[in-house]
N, C-alpha and C positions, 0 to 999 in steps of 0.2 A: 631434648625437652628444655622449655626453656623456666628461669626458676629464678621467681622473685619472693626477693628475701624485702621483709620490714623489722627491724632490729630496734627495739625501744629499750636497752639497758644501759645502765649509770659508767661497765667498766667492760672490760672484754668481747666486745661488739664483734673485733675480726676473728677472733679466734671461735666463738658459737659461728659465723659468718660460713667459717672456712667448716665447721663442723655439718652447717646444714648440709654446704655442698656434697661432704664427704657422703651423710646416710642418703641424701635420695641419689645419690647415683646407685642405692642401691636398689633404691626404689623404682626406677628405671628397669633395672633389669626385669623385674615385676612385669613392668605396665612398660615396653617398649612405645607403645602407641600412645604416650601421654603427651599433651599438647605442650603441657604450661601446669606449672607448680608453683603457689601462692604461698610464705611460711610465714608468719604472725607471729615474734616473740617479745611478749610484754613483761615488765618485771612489776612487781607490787601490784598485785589486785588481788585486792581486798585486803583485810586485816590477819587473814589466817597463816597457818606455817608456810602452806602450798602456795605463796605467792607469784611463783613466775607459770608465765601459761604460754604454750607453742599451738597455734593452729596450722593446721596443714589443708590447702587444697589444692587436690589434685585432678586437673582437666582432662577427661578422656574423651575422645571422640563420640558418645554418645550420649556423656552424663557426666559430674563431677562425683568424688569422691572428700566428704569432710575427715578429720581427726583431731580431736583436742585430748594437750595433756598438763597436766598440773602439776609443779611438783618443788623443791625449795631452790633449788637449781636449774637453770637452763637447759644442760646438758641431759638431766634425768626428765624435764620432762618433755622434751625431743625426741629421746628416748621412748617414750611412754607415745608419746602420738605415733610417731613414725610404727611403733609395732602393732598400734591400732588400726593404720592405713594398712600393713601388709595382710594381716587377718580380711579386711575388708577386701583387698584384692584378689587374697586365695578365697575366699568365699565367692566371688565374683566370676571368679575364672569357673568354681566349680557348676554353676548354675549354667556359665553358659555354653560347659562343655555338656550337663546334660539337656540341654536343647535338640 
């Protein structure tokens, strides 16, 4: 799968960088069949505590997959999307094993 990163933060760019790689490979194991992985992380939007936001999208051969998470760190809300995408994917799998 192939997995592009957009990295919009002030300090520690490689290190989230190296972090995205690390969780969608786990994401991967999920979704073997996923094309291409989109990751969005913005720091400071808006005014509130939850300023930094991670989107995730994720290309399957049929359909894509969104995920957003918000949170005052990077890493937590990475975190937070990334567990949004696997819920979405075991919900996914579940549907279309009862087909």
């Amino acid at each position: 799968m192939k997995i592009e990163k957009q990295i919009q933060l002030t300090t520690r760019k490689n290190q989230i960088g190296n972090l995205v790689d690390y969780r969608l490979q786990k994401i991967e194991v999920l979704a073997p069949n996923a094309t291409r992985a989109e990751v969005h992380v913005r720091e400071n939007v808006g005014k509130e505590p939850n300023n930094t936001s991670v989107n995730i999208e994720l290309h399957l051969p049929n359909f894509v997959l969104f995920a957003e998470g918000f949170a005052e760190k990077p890493e937590k809300a990475l975190t937070v999307a990334v567990d949004k995408l696997k819920q979405q994917l075991i919900k996914t799998k579940e549907k279309q094993a009862g087909r």
